[in-house]
Each structure stands twice: as structure tokens, then as C-alpha cells.
TILUMKE-452643 format. One record per residue (C-alpha): residue in three letters; x, y negated, z negated. Coordinates in steps of 0.2 Angstrom, whole numbers, padded with zeros to 4 digits, always signed. Layout:
BEGIN
ALAXYZ ...
***
This chain:
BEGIN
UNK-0019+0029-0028 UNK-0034+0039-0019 UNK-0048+0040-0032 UNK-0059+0049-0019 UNK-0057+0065-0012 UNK-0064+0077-0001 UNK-0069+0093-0007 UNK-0051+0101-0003 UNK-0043+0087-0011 UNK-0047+0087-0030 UNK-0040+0071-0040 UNK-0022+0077-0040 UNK-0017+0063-0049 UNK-0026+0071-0066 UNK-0032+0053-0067 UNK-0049+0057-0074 UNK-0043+0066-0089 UNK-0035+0051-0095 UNK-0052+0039-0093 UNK-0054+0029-0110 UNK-0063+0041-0120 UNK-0075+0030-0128 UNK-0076+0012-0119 UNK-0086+0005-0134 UNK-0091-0011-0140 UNK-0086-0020-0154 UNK-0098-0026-0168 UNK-0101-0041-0161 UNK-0104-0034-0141 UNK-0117-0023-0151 UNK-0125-0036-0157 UNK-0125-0048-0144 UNK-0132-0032-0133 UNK-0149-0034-0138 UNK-0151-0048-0124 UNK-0140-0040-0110 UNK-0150-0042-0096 UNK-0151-0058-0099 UNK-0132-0059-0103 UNK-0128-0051-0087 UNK-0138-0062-0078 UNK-0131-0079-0083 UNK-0114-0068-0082 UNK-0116-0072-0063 UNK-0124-0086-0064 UNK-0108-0096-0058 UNK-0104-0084-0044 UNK-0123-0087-0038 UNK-0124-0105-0042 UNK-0109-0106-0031 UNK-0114-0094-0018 UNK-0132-0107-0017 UNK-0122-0120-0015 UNK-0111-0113-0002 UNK-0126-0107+0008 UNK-0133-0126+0008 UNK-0118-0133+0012 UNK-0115-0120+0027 UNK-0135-0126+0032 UNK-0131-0145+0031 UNK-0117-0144+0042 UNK-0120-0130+0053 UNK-0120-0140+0070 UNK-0102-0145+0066 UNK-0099-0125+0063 UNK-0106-0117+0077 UNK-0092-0108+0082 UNK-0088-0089+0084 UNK-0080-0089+0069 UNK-0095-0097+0058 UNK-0089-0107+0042 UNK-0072-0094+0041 UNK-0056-0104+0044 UNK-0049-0087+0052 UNK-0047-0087+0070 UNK-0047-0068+0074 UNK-0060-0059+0082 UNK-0064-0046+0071 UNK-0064-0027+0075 UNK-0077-0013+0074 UNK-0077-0001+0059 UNK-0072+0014+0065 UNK-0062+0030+0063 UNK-0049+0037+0072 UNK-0033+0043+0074 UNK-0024+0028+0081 UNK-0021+0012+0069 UNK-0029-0002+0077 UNK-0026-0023+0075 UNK-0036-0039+0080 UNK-0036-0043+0097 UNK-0020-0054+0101 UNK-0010-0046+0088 UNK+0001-0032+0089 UNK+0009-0021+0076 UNK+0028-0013+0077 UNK+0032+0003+0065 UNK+0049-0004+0056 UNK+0054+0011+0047 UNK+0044+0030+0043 UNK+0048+0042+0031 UNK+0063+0050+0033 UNK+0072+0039+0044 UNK+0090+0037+0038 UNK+0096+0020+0029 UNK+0115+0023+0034 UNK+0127+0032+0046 UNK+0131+0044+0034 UNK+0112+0048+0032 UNK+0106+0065+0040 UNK+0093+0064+0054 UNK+0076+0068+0049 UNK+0072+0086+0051 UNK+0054+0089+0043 UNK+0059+0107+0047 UNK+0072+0107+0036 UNK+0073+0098+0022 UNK+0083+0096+0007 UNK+0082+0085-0008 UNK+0101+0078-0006 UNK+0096+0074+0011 UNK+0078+0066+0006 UNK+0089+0055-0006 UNK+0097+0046+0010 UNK+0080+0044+0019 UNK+0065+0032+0019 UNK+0054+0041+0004 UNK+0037+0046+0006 UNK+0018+0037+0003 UNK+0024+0018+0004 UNK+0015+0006-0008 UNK+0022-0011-0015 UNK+0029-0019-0002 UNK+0041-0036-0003 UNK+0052-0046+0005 UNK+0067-0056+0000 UNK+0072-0066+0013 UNK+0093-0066+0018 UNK+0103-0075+0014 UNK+0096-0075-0004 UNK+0089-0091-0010 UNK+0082-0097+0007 UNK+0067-0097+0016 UNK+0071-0085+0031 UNK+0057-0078+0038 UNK+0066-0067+0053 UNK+0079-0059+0042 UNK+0079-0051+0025 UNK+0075-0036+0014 UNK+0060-0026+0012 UNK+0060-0017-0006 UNK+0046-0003-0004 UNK+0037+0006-0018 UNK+0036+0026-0015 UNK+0022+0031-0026 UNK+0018+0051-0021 UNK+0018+0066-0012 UNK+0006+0074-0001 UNK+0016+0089+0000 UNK+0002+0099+0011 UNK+0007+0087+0024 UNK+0028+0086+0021 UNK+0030+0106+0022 UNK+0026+0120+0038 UNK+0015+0133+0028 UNK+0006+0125+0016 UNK-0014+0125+0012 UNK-0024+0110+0013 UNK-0028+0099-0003 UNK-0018+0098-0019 UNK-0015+0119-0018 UNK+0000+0116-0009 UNK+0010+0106-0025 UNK+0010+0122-0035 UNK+0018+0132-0020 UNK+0032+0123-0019 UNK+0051+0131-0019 UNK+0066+0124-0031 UNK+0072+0118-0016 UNK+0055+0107-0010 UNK+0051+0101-0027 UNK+0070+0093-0025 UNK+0063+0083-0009 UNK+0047+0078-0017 UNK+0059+0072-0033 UNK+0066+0061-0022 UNK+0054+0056-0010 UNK+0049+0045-0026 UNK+0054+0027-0031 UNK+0060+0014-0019 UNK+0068+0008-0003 UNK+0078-0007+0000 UNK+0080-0009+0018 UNK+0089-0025+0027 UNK+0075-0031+0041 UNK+0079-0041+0057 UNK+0066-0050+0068 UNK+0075-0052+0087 UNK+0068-0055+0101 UNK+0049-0055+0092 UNK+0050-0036+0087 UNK+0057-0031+0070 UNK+0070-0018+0065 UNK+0079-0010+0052 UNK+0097-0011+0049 UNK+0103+0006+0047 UNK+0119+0002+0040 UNK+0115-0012+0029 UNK+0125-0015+0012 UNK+0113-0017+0007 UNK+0100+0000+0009 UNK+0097+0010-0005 UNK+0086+0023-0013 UNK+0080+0023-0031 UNK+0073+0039-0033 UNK+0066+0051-0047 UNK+0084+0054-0052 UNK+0091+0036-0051 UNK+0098+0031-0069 UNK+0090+0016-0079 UNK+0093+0006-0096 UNK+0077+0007-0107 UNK+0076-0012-0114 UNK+0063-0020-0127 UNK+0053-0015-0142 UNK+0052+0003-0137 UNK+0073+0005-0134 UNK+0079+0017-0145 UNK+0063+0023-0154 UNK+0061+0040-0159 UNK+0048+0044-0147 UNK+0059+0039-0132 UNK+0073+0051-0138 UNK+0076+0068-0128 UNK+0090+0080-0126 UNK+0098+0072-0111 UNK+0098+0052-0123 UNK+0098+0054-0140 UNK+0097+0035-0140 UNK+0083+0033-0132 UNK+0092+0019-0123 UNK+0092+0028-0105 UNK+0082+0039-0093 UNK+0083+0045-0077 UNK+0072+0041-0063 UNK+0057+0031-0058 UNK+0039+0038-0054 UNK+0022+0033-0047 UNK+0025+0018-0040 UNK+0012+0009-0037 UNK+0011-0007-0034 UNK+0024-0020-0041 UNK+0029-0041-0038 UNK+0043-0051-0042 UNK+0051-0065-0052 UNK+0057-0082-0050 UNK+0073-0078-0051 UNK+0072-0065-0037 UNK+0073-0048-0045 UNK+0059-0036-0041 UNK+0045-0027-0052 UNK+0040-0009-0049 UNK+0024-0002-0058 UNK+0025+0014-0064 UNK+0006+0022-0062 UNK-0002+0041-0062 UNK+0015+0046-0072 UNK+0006+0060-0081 UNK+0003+0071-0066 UNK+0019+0076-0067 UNK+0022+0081-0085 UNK+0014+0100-0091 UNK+0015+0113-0107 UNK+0005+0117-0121 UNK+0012+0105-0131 UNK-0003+0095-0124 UNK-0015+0104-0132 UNK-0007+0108-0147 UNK+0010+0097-0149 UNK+0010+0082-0161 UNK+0008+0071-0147 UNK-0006+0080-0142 UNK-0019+0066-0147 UNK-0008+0052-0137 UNK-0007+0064-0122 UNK-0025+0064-0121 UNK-0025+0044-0119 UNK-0013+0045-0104 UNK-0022+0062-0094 UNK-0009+0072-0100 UNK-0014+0089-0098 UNK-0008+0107-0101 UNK-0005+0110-0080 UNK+0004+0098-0072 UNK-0001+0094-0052 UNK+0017+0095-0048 UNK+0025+0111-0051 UNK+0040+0100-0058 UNK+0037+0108-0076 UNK+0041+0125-0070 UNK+0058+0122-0063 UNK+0064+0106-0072 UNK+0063+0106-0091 UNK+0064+0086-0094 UNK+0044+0088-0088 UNK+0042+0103-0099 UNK+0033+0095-0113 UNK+0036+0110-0125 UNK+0054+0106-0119 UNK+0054+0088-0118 UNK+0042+0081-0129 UNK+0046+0062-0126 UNK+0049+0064-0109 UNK+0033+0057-0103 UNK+0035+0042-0116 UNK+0049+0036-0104 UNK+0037+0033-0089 UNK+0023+0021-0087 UNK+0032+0004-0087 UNK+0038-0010-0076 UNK+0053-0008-0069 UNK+0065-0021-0065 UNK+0081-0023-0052 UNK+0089-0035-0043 UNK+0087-0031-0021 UNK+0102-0041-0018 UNK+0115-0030-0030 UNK+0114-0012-0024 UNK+0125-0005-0038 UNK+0112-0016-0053 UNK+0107-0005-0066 UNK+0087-0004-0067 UNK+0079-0010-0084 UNK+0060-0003-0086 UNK+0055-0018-0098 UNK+0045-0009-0113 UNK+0038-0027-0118 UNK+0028-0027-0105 UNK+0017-0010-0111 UNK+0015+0007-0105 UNK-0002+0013-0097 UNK-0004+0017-0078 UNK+0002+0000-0071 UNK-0004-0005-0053 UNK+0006-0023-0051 UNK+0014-0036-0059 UNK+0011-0053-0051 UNK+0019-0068-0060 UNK+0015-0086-0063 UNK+0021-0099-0070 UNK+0012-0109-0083 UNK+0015-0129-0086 UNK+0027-0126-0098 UNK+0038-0117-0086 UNK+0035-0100-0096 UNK+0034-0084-0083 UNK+0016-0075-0087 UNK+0016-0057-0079 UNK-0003-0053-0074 UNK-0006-0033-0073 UNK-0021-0019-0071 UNK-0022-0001-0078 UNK-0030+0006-0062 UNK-0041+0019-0073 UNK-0060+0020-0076 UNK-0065+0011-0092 UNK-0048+0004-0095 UNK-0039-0013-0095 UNK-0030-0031-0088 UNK-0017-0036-0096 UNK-0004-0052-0095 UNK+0013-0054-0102 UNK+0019-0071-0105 UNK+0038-0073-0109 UNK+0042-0082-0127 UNK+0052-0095-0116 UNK+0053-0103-0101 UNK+0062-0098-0086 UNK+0080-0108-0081 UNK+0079-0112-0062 UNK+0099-0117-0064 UNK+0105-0102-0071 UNK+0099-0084-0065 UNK+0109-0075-0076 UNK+0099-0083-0092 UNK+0085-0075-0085 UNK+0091-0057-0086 UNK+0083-0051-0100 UNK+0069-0065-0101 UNK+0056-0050-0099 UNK+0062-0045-0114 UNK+0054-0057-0128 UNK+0035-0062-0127 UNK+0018-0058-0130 UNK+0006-0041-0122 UNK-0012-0048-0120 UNK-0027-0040-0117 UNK-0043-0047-0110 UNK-0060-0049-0116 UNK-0075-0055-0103 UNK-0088-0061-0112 UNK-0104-0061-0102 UNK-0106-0079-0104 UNK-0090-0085-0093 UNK-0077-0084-0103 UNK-0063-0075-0104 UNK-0053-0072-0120 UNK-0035-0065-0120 UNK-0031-0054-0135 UNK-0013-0052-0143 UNK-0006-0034-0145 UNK+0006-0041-0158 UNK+0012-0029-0172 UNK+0004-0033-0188 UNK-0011-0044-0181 UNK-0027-0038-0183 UNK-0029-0017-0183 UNK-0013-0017-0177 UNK-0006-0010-0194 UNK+0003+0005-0200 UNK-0015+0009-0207 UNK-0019+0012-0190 UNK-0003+0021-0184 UNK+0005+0006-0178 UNK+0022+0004-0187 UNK+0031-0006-0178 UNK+0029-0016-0158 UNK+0039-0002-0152 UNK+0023+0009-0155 UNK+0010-0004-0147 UNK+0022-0004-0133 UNK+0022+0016-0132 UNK+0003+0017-0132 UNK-0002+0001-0127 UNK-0020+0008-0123 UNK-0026+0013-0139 UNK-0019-0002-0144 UNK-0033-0011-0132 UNK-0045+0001-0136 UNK-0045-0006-0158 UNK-0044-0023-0152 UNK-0061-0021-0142 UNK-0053-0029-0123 UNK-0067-0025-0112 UNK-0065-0008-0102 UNK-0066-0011-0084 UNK-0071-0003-0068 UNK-0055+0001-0062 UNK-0041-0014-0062 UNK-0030-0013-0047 UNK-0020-0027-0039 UNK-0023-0044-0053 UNK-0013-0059-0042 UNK-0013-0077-0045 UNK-0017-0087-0030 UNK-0002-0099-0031 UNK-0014-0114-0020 UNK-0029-0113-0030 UNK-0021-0105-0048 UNK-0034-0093-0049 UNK-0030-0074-0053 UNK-0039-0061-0041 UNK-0045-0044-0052 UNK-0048-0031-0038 UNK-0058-0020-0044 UNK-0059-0002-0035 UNK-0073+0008-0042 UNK-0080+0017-0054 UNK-0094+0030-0050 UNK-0094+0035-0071 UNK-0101+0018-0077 UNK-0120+0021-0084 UNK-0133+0010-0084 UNK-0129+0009-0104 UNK-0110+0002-0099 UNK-0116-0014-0087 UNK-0109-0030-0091 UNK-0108-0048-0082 UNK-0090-0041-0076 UNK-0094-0024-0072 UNK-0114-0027-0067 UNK-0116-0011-0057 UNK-0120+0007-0064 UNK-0112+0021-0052 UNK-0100+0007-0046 UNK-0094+0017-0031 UNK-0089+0003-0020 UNK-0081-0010-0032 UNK-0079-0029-0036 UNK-0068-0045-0035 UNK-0068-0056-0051 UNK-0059-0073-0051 UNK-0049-0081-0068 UNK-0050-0098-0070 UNK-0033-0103-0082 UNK-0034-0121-0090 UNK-0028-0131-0078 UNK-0032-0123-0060 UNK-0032-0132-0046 UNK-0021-0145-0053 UNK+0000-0147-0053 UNK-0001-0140-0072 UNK-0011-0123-0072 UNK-0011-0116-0091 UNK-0008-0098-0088 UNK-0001-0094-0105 UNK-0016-0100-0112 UNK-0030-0088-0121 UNK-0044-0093-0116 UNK-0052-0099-0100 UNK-0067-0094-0088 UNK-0072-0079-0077 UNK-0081-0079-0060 UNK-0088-0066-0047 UNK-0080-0069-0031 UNK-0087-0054-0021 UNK-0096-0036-0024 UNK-0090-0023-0011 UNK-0101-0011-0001 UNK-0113-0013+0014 UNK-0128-0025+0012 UNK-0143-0019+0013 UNK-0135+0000+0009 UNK-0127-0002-0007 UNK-0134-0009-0021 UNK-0129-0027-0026 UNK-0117-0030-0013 UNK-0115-0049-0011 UNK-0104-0058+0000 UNK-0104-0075+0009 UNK-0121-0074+0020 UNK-0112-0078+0034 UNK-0103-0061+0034 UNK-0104-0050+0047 UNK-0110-0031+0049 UNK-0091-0029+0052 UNK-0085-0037+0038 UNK-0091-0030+0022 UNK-0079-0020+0015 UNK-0078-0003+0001 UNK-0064+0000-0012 UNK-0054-0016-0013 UNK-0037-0012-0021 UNK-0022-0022-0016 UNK-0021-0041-0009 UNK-0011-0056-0005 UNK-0013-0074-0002 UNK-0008-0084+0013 UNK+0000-0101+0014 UNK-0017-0109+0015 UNK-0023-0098+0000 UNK-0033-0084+0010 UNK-0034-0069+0002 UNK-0032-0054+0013 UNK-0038-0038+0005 UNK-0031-0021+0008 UNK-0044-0005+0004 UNK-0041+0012-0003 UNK-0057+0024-0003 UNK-0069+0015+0010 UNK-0069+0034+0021 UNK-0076+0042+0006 UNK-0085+0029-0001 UNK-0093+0022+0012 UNK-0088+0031+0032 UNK-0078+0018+0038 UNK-0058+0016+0038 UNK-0049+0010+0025 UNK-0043-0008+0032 UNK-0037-0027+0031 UNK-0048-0041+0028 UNK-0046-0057+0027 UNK-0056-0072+0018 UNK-0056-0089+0015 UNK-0055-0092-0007 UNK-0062-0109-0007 UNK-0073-0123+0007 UNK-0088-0116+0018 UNK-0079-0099+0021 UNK-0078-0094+0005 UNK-0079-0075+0001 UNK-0083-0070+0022 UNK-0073-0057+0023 UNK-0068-0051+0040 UNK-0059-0036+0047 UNK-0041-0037+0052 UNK-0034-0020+0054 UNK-0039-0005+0051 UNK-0027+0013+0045 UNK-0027+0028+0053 UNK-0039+0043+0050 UNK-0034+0049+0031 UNK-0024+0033+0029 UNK-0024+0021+0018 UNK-0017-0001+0017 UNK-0005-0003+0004 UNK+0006-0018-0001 UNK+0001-0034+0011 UNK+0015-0046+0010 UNK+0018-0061+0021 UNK+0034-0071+0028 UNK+0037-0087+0021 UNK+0032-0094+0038 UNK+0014-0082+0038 UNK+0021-0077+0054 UNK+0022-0061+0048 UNK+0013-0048+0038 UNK+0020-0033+0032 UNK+0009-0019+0028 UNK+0013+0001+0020 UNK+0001+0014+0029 UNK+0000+0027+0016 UNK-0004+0046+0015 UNK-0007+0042+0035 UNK-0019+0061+0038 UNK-0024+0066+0022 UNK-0042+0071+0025 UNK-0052+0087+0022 UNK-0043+0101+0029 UNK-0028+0093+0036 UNK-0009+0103+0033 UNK+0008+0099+0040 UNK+0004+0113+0054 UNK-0014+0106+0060 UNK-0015+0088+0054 UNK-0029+0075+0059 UNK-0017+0063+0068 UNK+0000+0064+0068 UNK+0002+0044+0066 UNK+0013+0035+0072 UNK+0024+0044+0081 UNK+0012+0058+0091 UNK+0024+0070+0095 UNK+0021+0090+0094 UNK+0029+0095+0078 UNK+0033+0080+0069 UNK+0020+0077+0054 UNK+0011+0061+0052 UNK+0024+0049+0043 UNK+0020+0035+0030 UNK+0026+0020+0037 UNK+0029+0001+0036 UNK+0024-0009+0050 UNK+0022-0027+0055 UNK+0008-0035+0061 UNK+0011-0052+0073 UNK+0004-0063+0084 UNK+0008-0060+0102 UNK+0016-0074+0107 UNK+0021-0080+0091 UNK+0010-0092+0076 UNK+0003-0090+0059 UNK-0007-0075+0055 UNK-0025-0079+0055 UNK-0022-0095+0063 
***
């Protein structure tokens, strides 16, 4: 989600009001803070030892690297940062738009008419601001990598560019009619969309059996601790057992048995009353940036986000969703085990012991990472005895000590402050306010955790961090060592075990490293990548990524226009050898625009990537926006949009 805007464009995701009040320390940080700099300093003294090393390695055996490409294993040549209104790839690859919003899933669906638009009909079309993207390859089970289905995450709305007639910025949400607030209702959720590769160019099937919406109106079964509790009561479920509707999703993953996991974010933009001022809840509002106006004018003309209507409403949202792509009538479950705050993603691992760990970050200022490991293993013989294994396990928190080391704290009923004492009665209330359930345990607050993804080469988990411009000089710490953090980190765990056949994810302990700090040597402040990297390279706002087949990570940004005057883009690197940590530029997103969701074919022949929120820059409205990406016809409005990015001629991305 956009964390900087221009001056037109307030934070309309409300995410400020709901930064961690008071990201102290515990006893023990206080005391251990009388020797920070020195703390911070060793902190990063294995990111640097490594970086040394690297740089003599590169020196020793430059004559055998001379090469265009230096140390990096990536063949591209990279491009130029840049703006513009065009999209633009590596030279010798080529992108294909596969499907925009508003384009019909079936036969039955109407044509998109951005002149015209109506919820009933939205609810048949591609949705809006793609995120999370994934493929499940066709038939199920296989390793098909020209046929499949794309399950995409559709996580907001910038309503001054959907509708004729509205002001620039944020304004526009609260002029909405009854009738577009409908369309933005369920230009939310997911697509499930059946892909074909023929012929080198990819396509979507329109009338797939498979194609479906999951909307903001789509019914779901409540499952885990927080099923059936008081708070997740409302007028429309007096069992607290089912909701309608999923929201803010952000990024996600999957499982091993091939369902998907959607992550319910920035839930609380849409919720508004005085309740959240004066309500009972009032307190727990606060924790989540709930506030007495809504961004959304929602409240005004649907009472479930009325919070002096529906108080427990917004206890329903914030959680990981599950569903199964290849059943289009499967019931979602949002999985309450797994915690409520503003998720990004949910990657999975699985540890030695065949036990499925879920890694996740709350993408706020000052808030948390998180990792879910299930009470049992998974059964690889039997998906059906996997249905509900998300169900049963333990909510960690994590702790980065300056020295290295990493801690993984239990959010477990009865441990700890975790009491009754404490308003903690029961797991179903640590689920349902999982943050302040981080904040006693003392988890170190972070400088915004987006996408945390295991490297399934190297078992290494990659915390992208985005930014944070409100960290003081007071806040610093080995894993967040900049004050006025405006361009962002990537930190590397190290479970027991990594690099071997028997990686120890479920484990609570294990070691932290620095694996890159964003921004523009020589401009921003601390910025630090291989030396080797290039003027084009450096990057600003890290937020999503994926790994190859060889183990590169490829970085998508969110932010970089604001933060740093370039496009937001993907870049890939190299995670271990010479080339380690040289980012170079891939792809970049059209002006406004940002990458979402990098997901790669089995065969890395193919990667897929979500161009999000495509003209949302100062100033620009559905009448005069800043490029009307990717279509470029008078009248039509710039349209978020999948595309897929490939080699001409065929072969491995990067290769």
C-alpha cells in the first residue's frame, strides 16, 4: 500500500493513526541501551564482515569476471531510471498485459463500460489495484508452466481515477454515490482467472470454470480461536462464526497442499463512527487506526461499517484468508490462528519435521514480524487432512537483538503477560488483538515489515523493509540502524539449519543479518549494496519479492517516485557467491504506478507481475490522468493490470 503521497494524496489508508503508540523497550533493551552505538555497530558487523569479504573475493578474481555484468549472474542489461508514461522491460524481453480491470471473466459478464458502471456488473469483471499475485499450474498437482490459474489480490480503490467527475487525491472517496460505493465494494478481493501460453503470448480464458470473483460481499466461515467469540458477533452472525466479504488485500502465498492465502491489510480505512472515540472498543480501535471518519464513505450507506451500528465489524477483518483456486464453489476460511493486524503476506516453509511455518509482516511503522507454525505436520498423501491444519499452532513474535540473534516470542494464552490480568482472557483475545499482544511481550517494532519470504534454495527468510520517516535517532537499533528511514532495508533470518536438506523453521531462536540498505549511495544516508552496483541499480522502498529457481531474489518497490524521483521497479540480485546483494533494474512501472506480486513459472520462463494504482500521481483524475497505461485510448482511464514478462524468443528470466 502507498505510504508516500503527494500533496493531493493524503495517506487514505489512515495508516498513520494506527502506528504502535509507544514502540518501547523492555527492561532489559533499556539496560542494554547504555552501549548502543556499540550494539548497533556489531549489529552489522556480519552484514559488513560479509560485504569485506565479498569485495575481496570480487578483487582476487576480477580478471575471471570482467564482464558487462561484473560479479552478477544476471544476464540483462539493465535499464535507466526514468519516468514516464510507458512501462518499460530489459532489452530482449517483452511484456504482454494478460488481463485489466474490468475485463469480463465469462460470456455472461458485461463489457467494461468505465462510463457506466454498476456494482452487479464490477462483481463479474477483473477488480481493481491488483497486488498478490500466484499461479497454480493446470492440471492441479503438475508442473505446467504454459497453463494454469492466476489467483490475484485486489487490495484498493483509487476512486479519482475509476469515476468521470471526481477531484484529484483521496477527496473523491467521500463523493461517491450509493451506487459507485457498490463498484468499489466489489472492485475488492480476488480473481481466479485460468491462463493460457500459445504461441509465446499469454491469455486469459474467458470462460473458464474456473473464473471467479471473491469480493467484499463474498460469504466466508470464521475458523480458530476467535470463532464464535463475543467480539466477532454482529447483527447479521450472532455466531460469530460467518462474515461477509474480504478487504485490503495485500499481499498473500500459499500452502503445500495448494490452497491459497490472502492478507487482509489497511482494513480500518474503511470502518467510521463515534464509537471510535467513545465506544468500549474505543482503546482497541486506536491499536488498529480506526478512527471516527472513515476514507471510504462505506459507513454512510452500509451500516455493517458503521461502528456505532456494528461494533464488532471491524474485528472480522485483518486476518489470512484461505481458499482452495481449484474448487470455485469452496467456502473461504479467514484462519484466526494466525493473528489479526494489518497483514502483507504469508509465505510458508516447511521445517525438518514436516510442520508448515507461516512467515508474515504487519506493514505499519513501529510494528511487527510474525510466524505461525502449525501444532502438526503436514500429510503430502492426503489433502483433505490438511484442511483445517492452519487451525492449531502457535503465533510468534520476533525479537532482534543487536548482537545477531533473533528470538521468536510465543503469543500463547496464559504465558507471560498474557493473562486475564492484562485483558487477555482467552487465545481468542490475543488473536483479536494480536498487536497489543506483541507490544507486552516486548517484540522489536520495526521500520515497516512488508513481504517476509523464505528463499526455498538457501532457507533464508527475506524481511523487506519499506520505510519509516518517523524513527528518531532515540529509536535506532542493529535492525533498524537508520533515523528518518525514508528509503528502507532488507534483513535476512538464518533458521537452524539453513542451507542444508533439514532447515529448522519452527525453531526459536536463530540469527539475523543485513542483506541490503536501499536509497542512492552517495545521497542517502547509509545506503549500502554490493560495490559492484551500478548508478542504475540502487533501489528505494523495497516491498514485495520472489525468488527464482537459482535462489535470486527479485525485488519489487513501492514509494521510489516520492522517496527518491525515480519509478518504482523490478530488480533483481543474486543472494549468495560474488554477486551477492547487486541489485540491477529489470522493469520499471508506469508514471504513478507501482510493482506488485512478482511470481515466477515453474520453468522461470515466466514472471508475472500486478501494475498497481497505474497514474496515481499529484493532480491526476479519471478525466485528465498522467498516462492512460496500457491501453492509450481517449476515454478509457488507466487500468491496473497483470502482465507478463518473457524473454523474446524463449529461456529462463535472467538467464
Amino acid at each position: 500500500m502507498p505510504d508516500m503521497l503527494p500533496p493531493d494524496h493524503e495517506p487514505t489508508e489512515i495508516e498513520d493513526i494506527g502506528s504502535n503508540p509507544a514502540p518501547n523497550e523492555t527492561i532489559g533493551e533499556i539496560a542494554e541501551r547504555r552501549l548502543t552505538r556499540r550494539a548497533a555497530l556489531l549489529g552489522l558487523g556480519g552484514a559488513a564482515a560479509a560485504a569485506t569479504l565479498t569485495d575481496q573475493l570480487v578483487a582476487a578474481a576480477e580478471p575471471a569476471l570482467a564482464q558487462a555484468n561484473g560479479p552478477s549472474s544476471l544476464t540483462f542489461t539493465e535499464l535507466r531510471h526514468q519516468l514516464g508514461q510507458r512501462d518499460a522491460v530489459a532489452d530482449g524481453y517483452e511484456s504482454q498485459t494478460i488481463i485489466r480491470w474490468g475485463d469480463p471473466l465469462s460470456s455472461d459478464a458485461p463489457a467494461f463500460d468505465p462510463r457506466a458502471q454498476t456494482g452487479a456488473a464490477q462483481a463479474q469483471q477483473f477488480g481493481y489495484n491488483c497486488d498478490y499475485l500466484d499461479f497454480m499450474p493446470l492440471p492441479a498437482g503438475s508442473n505446467s508452466s504454459e497453463h494454469g490459474l492466476l489467483c490475484v489480490n485486489h487490495e484498493y480503490c483509487s476512486t479519482q481515477l475509476m469515476f468521470p467527475g471526481m477531484p484529484a487525491g483521496s477527496a473523491a472517496r467521500q463523493r461517491v454515490t450509493p451506487e459507485q460505493a457498490q463498484v468499489e465494494l466489489m472492485a475488492h478481493g480476488m480473481a481466479v482467472v485460468e491462463i493460457r501460453k500459445q504461441n509465446g503470448a499469454w491469455n486469459y480464458v474467458r470462460d473458464s470454470r474456473y473464473n471467479r470473483r471473491i469480493t467484499g460481499e463474498t460469504e466466508m466461515r470464521i475458523s480458530g480461536p476467535a470463532a464464535g467469540h463475543a467480539l466477532m458477533r454482529t447483527s447479521a452472525d450472532a455466531t460469530g462464526t460467518r462474515v461477509r466479504g474480504t478487504l485490503n488485500n495485500c499481499a498473500g502465498g500459499n500452502t503445500p497442499w495448494g490452497t491459497v492465502l490472502t492478507a487482509e491489510e489497511n482494513f480500518n480505512q474503511y470502518f467510521g463512527g463515534a464509537a471510535a472515540e467513545t465506544g468500549p472498543q474505543a482503546e482497541a480501535y486506536k491499536r488498529y487506526g480506526i478512527a471516527r471518519r472513515a476514507s471510504y464513505a462505506w459507513p454512510n450507506t452500509m451500516d455493517r461499517f458503521n461502528l456505532d451500528k456494528e461494533p464488532n465489524e471491524p474485528n472480522r477483518f485483518g486476518w489470512i484468508v484461505e481458499f482452495d483456486p481449484y474448487d470455485p464453489q469452496s467456502v473461504p476460511v479467514k484462519r484466526t490462528a494466525l493473528g489479526r493486524f494489518k497483514h502483507e503476506g504469508c509465505h510458508h516453509a516447511l521445517s525438518a519435521d514436516g510442520r508448515v511455518v507461516i512467515y508474515m509482516g504487519d506493514d505499519e511503522r513501529f510494528d511487527y514480524v510474525y510466524k505461525f507454525v502449525t501444532a502438526r505436520p503436514w500429510n503430502p498423501n492426503d489433502r483433505a487432512a490438511n484442511r483445517d491444519l492452519l487451525d492449531d499452532g502457535t503465533l510468534y513474535a520476533a525479537k532482534f537483538l543487536d548482537d545477531g540473534k533473533v528470538e521468536w516470542l510465543a503469543l500463547t494464552h496464559g504465558q507471560g503477560p498474557l493473562t486475564a490480568a492484562n485483558g487477555f482472557a482467552s487465545q481468542a483475545e490475543v488473536a483479536i488483538n494480536t498487536r497489543r499482544a506483541a507490544d507486552l511481550l516486548g517484540a522489536t517494532p520495526m521500520d515497516r515489515p512488508e513481504d517476509v519470504e523464505p528463499n526455498p534454495v538457501n532457507g533464508r527468510i527475506y524481511v523487506l523493509l519499506t520505510n519509516n520517516s518517523r524513527r528518531t535517532a532515540q529509536q535506532v537499533n542493529a535492525a533498524n540502524p537508520r533515523a528518518a528511514n525514508t528509503q528502507g532495508h532488507i534483513i535476512e533470518i538464518i533458521p537452524p539449519g539453513a542451507g542444508t536438506a533439514r532447515v529448522d523453521h519452527a525453531a526459536t531462536e536463530g540469527r539475523w543479518e543485513m542483506f541490503l540498505m536501499a536509497g542512492k549511495p552517495g545521497v542517502d544516508a547509509g545506503a549500502r549494496y554490493h560495490r559492484a552496483t551500478s548508478d542504475q541499480g540502487w533501489l528505494s522502498c523495497p516491498d514485495n519479492c520472489a525468488f527464482d529457481k537459482k535462489g535470486r531474489i527479485w525485488i519489487a518497490t513501492d514509494g521510489a517516485p516520492s522517496a527518491a524521483g525515480v519509478a518504482d521497479g523490478l530488480y533483481g540480485a543474486d543472494t549468495s557467491g560474488y554477486g551477492r546483494a547487486l541489485t540491477r533494474l529489470f522493469y520499471q512501472a508506469p508514471i504513478g504506478a507501482e510493482v506488485c506480486g512478482p511470481c515466477f513459472t515453474p520453468d522461470g520462463n515466466t514472471v508475472f507481475l500486478a501494475i498497481q494504482h497505474p497514474a496515481e500521481s499529484a493532480g491526476s483524475t479519471f478525466d485528465r490522468p498522467s498516462t492512460r497505461w496500457p491501453d492509450f485510448a481517449d476515454g478509457m482511464p488507466p487500468r491496473p493490470s497483470v502482465i507478463a514478462v518473457v524473454k523474446k524468443g524463449g529461456g529462463e528470466i535472467g538467464s
